[in-house]
NUZADREN-193479 format. One record per residue (C-alpha): residue number from 1; z, x, y; residue in one letter. Coordinates in Angstrom, 3 decimals. Layout:
<pts>
+-----+----------+----------+----------+------+
| pos |        Z |        X |        Y | code |
+-----+----------+----------+----------+------+
| NUM |        Z |        X |        Y |    a |
...
+-----+----------+----------+----------+------+
</pts>
This chain:
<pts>
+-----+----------+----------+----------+------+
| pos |        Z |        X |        Y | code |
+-----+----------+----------+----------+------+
|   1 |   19.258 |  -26.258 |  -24.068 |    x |
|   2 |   19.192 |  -26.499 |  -20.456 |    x |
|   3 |   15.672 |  -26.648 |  -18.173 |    x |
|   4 |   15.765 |  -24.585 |  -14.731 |    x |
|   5 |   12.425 |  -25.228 |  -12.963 |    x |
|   6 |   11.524 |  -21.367 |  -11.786 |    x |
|   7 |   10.641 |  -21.687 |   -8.014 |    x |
|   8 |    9.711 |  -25.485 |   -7.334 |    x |
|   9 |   12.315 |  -27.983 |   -8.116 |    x |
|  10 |   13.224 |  -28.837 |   -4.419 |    x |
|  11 |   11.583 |  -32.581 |   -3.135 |    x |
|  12 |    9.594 |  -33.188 |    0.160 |    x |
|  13 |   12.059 |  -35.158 |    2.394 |    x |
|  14 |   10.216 |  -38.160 |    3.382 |    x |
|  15 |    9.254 |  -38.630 |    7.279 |    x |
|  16 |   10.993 |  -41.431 |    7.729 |    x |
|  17 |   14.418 |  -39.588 |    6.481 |    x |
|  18 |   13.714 |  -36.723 |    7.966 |    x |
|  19 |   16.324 |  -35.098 |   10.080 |    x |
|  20 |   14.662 |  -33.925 |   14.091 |    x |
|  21 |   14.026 |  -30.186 |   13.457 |    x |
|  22 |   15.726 |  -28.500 |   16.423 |    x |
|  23 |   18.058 |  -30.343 |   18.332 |    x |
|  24 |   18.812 |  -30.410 |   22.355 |    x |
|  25 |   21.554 |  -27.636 |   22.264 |    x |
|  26 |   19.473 |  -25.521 |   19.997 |    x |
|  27 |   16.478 |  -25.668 |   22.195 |    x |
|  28 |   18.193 |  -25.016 |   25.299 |    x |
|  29 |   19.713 |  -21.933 |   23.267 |    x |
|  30 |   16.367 |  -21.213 |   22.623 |    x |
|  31 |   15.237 |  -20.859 |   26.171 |    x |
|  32 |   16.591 |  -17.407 |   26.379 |    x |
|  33 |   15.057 |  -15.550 |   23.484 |    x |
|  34 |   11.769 |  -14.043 |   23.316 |    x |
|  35 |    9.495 |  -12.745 |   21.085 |    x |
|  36 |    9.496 |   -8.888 |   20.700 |    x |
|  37 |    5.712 |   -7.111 |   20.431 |    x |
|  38 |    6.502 |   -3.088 |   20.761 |    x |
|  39 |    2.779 |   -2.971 |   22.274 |    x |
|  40 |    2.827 |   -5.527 |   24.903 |    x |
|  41 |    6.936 |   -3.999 |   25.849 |    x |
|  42 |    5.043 |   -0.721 |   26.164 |    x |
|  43 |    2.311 |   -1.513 |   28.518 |    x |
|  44 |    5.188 |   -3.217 |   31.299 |    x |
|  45 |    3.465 |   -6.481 |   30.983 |    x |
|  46 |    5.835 |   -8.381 |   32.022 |    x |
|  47 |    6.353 |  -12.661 |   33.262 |    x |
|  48 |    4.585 |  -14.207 |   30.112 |    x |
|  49 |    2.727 |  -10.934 |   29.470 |    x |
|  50 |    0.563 |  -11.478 |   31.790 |    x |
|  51 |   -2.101 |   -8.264 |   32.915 |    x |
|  52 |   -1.894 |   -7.490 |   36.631 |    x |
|  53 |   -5.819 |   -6.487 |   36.301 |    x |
|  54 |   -5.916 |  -10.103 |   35.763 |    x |
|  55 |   -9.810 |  -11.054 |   36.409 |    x |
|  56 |  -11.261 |   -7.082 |   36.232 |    x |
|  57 |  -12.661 |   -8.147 |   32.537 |    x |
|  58 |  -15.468 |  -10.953 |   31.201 |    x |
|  59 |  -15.643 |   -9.465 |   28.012 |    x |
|  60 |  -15.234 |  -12.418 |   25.520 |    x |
|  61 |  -12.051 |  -12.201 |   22.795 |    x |
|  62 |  -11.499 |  -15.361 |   21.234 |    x |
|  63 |  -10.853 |  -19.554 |   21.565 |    x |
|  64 |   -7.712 |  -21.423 |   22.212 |    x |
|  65 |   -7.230 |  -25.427 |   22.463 |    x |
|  66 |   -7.701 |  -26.591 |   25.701 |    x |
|  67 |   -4.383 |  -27.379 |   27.749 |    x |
|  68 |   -4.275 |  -29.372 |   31.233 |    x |
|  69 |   -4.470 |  -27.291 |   34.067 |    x |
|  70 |   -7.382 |  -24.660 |   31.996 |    x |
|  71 |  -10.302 |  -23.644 |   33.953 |    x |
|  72 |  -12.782 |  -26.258 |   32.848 |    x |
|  73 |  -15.872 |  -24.351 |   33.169 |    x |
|  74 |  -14.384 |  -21.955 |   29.960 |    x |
|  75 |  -14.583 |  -24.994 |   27.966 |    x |
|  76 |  -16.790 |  -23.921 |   25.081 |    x |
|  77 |  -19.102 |  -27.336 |   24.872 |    x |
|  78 |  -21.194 |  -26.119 |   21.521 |    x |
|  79 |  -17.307 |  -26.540 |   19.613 |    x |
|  80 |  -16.573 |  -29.985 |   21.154 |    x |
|  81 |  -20.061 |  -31.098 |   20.036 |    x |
|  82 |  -19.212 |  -30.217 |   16.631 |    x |
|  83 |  -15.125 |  -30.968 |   16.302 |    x |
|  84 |  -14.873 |  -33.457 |   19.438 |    x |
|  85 |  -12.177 |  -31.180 |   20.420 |    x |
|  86 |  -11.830 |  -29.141 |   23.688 |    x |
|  87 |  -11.724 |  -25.287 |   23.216 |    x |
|  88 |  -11.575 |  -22.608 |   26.277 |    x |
|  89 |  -12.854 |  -19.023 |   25.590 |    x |
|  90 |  -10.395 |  -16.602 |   26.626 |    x |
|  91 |  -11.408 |  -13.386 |   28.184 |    x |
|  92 |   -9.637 |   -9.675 |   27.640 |    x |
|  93 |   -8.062 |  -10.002 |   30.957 |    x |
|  94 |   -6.160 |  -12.689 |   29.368 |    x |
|  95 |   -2.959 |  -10.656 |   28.184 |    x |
|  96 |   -0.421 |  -13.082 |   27.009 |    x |
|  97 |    0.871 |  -12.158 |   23.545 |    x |
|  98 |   -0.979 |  -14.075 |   20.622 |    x |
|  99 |    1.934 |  -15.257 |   18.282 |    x |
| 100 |    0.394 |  -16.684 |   14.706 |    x |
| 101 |    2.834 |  -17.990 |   12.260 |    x |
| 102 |    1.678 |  -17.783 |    8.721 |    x |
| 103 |    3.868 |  -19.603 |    6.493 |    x |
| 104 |    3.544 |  -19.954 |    2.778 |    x |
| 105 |    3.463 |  -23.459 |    1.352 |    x |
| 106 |    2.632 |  -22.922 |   -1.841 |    x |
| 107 |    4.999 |  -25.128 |   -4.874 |    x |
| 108 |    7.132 |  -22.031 |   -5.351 |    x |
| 109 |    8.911 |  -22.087 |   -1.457 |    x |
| 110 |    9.611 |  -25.717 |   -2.584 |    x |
| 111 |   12.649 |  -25.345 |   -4.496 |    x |
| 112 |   15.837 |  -24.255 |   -4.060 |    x |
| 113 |   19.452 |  -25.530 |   -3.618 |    x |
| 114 |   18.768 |  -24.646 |   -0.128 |    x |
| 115 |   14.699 |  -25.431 |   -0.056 |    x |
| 116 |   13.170 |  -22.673 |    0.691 |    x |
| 117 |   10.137 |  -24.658 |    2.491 |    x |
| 118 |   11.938 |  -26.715 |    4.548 |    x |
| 119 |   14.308 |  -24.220 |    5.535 |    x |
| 120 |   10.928 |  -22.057 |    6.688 |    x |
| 121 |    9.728 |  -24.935 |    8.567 |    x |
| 122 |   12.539 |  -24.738 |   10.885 |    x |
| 123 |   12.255 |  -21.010 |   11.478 |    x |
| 124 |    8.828 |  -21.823 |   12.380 |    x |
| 125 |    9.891 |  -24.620 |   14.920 |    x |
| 126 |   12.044 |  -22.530 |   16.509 |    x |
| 127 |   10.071 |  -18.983 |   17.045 |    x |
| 128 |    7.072 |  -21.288 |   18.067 |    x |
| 129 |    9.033 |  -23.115 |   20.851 |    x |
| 130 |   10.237 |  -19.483 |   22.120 |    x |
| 131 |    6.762 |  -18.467 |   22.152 |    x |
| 132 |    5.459 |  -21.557 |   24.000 |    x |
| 133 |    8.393 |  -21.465 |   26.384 |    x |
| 134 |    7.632 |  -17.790 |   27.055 |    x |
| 135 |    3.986 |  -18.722 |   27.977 |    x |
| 136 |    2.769 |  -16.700 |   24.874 |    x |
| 137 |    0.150 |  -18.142 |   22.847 |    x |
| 138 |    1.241 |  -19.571 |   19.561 |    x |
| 139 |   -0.687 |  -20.747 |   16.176 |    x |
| 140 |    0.589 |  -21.863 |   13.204 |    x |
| 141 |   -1.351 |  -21.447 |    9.684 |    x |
| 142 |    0.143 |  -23.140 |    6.288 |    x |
| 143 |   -1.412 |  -20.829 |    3.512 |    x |
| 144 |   -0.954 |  -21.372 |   -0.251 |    x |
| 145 |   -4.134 |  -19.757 |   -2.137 |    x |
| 146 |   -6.106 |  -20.419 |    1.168 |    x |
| 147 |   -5.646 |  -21.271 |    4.542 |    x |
| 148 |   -5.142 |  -24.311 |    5.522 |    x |
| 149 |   -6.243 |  -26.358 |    8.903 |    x |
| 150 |   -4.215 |  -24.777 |   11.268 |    x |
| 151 |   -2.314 |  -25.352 |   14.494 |    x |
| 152 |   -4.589 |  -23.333 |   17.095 |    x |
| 153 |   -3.487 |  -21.326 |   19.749 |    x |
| 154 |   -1.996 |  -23.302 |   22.615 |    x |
| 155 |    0.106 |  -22.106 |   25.181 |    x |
| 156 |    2.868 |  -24.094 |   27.322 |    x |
| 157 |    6.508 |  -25.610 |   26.686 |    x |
| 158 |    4.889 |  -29.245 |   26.927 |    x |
| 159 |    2.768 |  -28.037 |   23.581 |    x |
| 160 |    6.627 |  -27.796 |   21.693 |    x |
| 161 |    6.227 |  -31.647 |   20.135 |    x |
| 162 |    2.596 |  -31.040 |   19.028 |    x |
| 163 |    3.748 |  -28.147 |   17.401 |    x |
| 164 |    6.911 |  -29.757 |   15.560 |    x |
| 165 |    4.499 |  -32.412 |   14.589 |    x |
| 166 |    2.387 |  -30.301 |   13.158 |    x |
| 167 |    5.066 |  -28.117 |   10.961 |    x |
| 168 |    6.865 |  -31.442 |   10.111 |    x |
| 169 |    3.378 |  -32.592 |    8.122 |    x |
| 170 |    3.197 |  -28.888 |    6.251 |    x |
| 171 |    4.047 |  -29.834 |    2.464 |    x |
| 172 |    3.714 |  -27.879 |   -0.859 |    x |
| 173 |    0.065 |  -27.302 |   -1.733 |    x |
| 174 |   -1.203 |  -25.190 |   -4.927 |    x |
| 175 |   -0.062 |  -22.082 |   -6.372 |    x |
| 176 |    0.281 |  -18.955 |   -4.265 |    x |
| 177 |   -2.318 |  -16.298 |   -3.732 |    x |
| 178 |   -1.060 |  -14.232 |   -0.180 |    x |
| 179 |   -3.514 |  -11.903 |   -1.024 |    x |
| 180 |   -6.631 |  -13.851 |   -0.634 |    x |
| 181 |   -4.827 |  -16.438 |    2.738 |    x |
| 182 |   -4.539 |  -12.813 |    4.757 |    x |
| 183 |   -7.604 |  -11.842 |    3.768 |    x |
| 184 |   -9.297 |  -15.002 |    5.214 |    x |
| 185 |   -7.084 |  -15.022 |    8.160 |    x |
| 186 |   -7.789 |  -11.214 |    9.228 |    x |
| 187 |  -11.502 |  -12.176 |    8.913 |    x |
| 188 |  -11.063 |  -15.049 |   11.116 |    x |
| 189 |   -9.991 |  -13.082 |   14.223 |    x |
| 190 |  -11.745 |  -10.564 |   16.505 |    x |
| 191 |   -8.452 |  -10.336 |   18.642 |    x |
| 192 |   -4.751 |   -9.277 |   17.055 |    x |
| 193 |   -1.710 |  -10.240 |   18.200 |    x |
| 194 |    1.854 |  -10.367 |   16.214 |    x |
| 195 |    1.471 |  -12.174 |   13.142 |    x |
| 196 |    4.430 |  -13.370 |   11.511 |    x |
| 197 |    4.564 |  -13.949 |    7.796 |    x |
| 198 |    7.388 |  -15.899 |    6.226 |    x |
| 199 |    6.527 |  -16.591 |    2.239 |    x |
| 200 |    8.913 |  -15.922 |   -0.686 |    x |
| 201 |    6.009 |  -13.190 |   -1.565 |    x |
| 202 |    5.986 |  -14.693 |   -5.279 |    x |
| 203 |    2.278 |  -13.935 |   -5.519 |    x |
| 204 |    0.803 |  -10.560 |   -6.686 |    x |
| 205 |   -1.311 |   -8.641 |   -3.614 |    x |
| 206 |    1.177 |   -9.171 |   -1.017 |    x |
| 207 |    0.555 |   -5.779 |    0.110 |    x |
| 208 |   -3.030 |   -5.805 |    0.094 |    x |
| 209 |   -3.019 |   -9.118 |    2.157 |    x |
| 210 |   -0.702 |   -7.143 |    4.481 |    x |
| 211 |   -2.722 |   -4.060 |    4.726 |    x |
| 212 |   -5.840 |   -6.252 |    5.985 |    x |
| 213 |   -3.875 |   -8.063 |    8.829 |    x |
| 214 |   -2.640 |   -4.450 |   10.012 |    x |
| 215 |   -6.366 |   -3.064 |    9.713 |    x |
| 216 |   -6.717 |   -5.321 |   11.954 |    x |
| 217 |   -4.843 |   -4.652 |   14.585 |    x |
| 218 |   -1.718 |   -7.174 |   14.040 |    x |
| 219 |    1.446 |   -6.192 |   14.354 |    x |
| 220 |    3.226 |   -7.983 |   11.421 |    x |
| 221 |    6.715 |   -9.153 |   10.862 |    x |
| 222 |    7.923 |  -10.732 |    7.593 |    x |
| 223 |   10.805 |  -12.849 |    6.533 |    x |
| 224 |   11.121 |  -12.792 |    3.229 |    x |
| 225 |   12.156 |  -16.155 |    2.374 |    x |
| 226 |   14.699 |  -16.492 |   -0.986 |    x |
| 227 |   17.338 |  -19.415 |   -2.152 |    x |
| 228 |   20.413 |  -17.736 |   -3.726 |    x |
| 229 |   19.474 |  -19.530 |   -7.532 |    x |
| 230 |   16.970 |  -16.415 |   -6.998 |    x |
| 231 |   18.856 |  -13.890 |   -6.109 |    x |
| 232 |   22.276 |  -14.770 |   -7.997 |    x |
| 233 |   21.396 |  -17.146 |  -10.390 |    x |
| 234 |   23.883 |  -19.142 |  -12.536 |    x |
| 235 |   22.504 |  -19.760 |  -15.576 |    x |
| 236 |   23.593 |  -18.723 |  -19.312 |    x |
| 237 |   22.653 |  -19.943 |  -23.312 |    x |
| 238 |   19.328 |  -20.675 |  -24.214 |    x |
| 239 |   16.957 |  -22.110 |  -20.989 |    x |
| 240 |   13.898 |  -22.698 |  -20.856 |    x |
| 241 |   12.280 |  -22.043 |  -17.847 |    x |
| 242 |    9.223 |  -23.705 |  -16.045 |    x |
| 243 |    6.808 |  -22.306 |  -13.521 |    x |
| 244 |    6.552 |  -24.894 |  -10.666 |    x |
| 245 |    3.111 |  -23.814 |   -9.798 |    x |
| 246 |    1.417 |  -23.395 |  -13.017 |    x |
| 247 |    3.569 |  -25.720 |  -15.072 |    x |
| 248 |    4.048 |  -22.966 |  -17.702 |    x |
| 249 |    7.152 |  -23.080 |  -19.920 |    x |
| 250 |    8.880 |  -20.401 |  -21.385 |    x |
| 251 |   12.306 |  -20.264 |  -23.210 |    x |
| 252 |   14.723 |  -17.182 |  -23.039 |    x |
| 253 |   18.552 |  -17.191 |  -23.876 |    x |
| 254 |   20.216 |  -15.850 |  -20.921 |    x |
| 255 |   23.351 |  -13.614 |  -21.146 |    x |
| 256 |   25.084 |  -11.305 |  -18.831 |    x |
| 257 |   22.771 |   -7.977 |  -20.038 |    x |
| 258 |   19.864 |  -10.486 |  -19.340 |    x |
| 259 |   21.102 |  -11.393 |  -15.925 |    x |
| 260 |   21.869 |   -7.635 |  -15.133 |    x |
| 261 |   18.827 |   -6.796 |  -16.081 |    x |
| 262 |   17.272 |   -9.536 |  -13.779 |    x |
| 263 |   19.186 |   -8.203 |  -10.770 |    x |
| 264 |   17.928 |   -4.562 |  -11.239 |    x |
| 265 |   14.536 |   -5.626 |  -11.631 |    x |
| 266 |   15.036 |   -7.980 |   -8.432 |    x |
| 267 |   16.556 |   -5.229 |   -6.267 |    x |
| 268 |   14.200 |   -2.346 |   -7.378 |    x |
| 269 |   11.128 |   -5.494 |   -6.074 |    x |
| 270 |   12.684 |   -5.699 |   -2.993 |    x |
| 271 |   13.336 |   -1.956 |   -2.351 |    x |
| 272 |    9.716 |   -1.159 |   -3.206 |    x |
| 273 |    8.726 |   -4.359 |   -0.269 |    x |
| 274 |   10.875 |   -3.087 |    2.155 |    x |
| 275 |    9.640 |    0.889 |    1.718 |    x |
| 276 |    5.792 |   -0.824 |    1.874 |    x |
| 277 |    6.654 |   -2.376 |    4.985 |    x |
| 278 |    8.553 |    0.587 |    6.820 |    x |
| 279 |    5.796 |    2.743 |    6.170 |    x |
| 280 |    3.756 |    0.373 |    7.431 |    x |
| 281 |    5.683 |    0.115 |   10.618 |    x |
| 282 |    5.986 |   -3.839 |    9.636 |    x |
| 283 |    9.310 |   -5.230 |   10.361 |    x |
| 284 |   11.016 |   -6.855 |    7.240 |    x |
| 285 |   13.674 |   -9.208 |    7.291 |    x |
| 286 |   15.508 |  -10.755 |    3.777 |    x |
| 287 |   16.520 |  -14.051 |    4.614 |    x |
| 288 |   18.154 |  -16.501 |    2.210 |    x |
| 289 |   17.549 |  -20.015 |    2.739 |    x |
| 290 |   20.977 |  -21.306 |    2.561 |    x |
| 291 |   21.808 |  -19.108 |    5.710 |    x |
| 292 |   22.470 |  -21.760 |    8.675 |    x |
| 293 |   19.666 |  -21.612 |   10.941 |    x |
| 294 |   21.379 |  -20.477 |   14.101 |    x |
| 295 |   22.597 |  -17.170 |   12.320 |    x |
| 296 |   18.969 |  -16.135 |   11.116 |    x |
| 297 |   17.794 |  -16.714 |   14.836 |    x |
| 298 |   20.684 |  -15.291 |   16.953 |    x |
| 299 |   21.884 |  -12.757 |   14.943 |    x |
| 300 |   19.291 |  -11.526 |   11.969 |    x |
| 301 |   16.402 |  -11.817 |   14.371 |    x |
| 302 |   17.704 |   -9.971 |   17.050 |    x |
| 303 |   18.961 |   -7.342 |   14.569 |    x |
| 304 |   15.840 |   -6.965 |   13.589 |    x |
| 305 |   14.399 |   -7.040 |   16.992 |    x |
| 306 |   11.865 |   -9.514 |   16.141 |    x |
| 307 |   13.765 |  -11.793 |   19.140 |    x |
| 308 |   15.028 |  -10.626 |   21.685 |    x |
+-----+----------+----------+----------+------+
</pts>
């Protein structure tokens, strides 16, 4: 009897083996893409989004990290006397697009033969760097059945290593509950922006988590992140399979009406996500994670018109 771990057998490289997530060429690649938000391409805002009624509003919307060069009489002091961090309050004339990347870290993105987590991690790399080089303002939360601390929004190419730092330190962290993360992250903003999900959506209330980011206000994209074991698996006799995030074991003997089964029941899942998320007027993109990294961003991506 074979054992086939069911989402989870992949390892955390260590950091000291740990290939440098997006390399010179790649980055300079990078440099021409943007980030595509329907609602700020609508208004003509236009040279890092930027509103020419620039200074016409006071009307507070929400914090970012402090960056050299930021007007230091925004600097919210109350925050720094509580987190020793700086934190500037931006103001509705402040019209640069508010990127967040959510990306799900629970134990069933790592596995895969192509690991579904650390192939994520690079996606996130890269559409933060275009953000940052675009003079949008980017965030980055890890989520698993919470949220956790995040990368706040910062805005500036010289931000990019921060960021990379930050995404290279996300590892797998409890079982999945997407439901409850959006939740908590649509509760923790008074200001939308595009929010960008990428999660293998092996949780039950995707939808529901979703529908609360879109109440309020976001415009959503999600890559749906899957390893090919998933989505043609090779597998037959008697296996017993183990959940990676509860540790639950079952045994089932696999033959080809099992597996066709599987792959009706898999495609009629996906259907049903990507009719949810055209209604919804959310932008869904399959990915697999053994697709090479520079095909997902230069040609699925701008298929999808999530770069552009």
């Amino acid at each position: 009897m074979s054992t086939v771990t069911v989402a989870g057998a992949g390892e955390r490289e260590a950091p000291s083996t740990r290939r440098p997530y997006l390399d010179e060429a790649l980055l300079r690649k990078l440099d021409r893409l943007r980030l595509m938000s329907h609602r700020m391409h609508a208004s003509g805002s236009h040279g890092g989004r930027r509103s020419r009624k620039r200074g016409t509003s006071v009307e507070f919307a929400d914090y970012r990290e402090y960056t050299p060069g930021d007007d230091l009489r925004q600097i919210d002091w109350n925050i720094y006397g509580r987190s020793e961090r700086l934190y500037v309050k931006l103001r509705e004339d402040e019209e640069s697009l508010a990127i967040y990347l959510l990306l799900d870290c629970s134990r069933s993105m790592d596995w895969g033969q192509a690991n579904k987590l650390a192939f994520a991690r690079r996606v996130v790399a890269a559409l933060g760097y275009v953000g940052l080089n675009a003079l949008d303002r980017v965030g980055v939360y890890a989520f698993s059945d919470r949220l956790h601390s995040p990368f706040p929004l910062t805005s500036g190419r010289a931000q990019a290593r921060r960021l990379f730092d930050y995404v290279a330190q996300i590892g797998p962290a409890r079982e999945t509950n997407i439901r409850q993360a959006l939740y908590s992250f649509a509760a923790l903003h008074r200001r939308s922006g595009l929010a960008i999900v990428l999660s293998d959506l092996m949780s039950a209330g995707s939808q529901e988590g979703l529908t609360a980011i879109l109440d309020r206000g976001f415009e959503a994209v999600v890559l749906h992140v899957l390893d090919p074991q998933e989505t043609d698996p090779e597998v037959e006799g008697e296996v017993e399979l183990v959940d990676r995030e509860t540790g639950r074991t079952t045994t089932i003997t696999v033959d080809p009406v099992t597996l066709e089964n599987y792959k009706i029941h898999l495609a009629a899942w996906l259907q049903e996500t990507e009719a949810f998320c055209r209604r919804r007027q959310v932008k869904y993109v399959p990915v697999s994670s053994a697709t090479p990294l520079d095909d997902v961003l230069f040609r699925q991506l701008r298929l999808h018109r999530v770069l552009v």
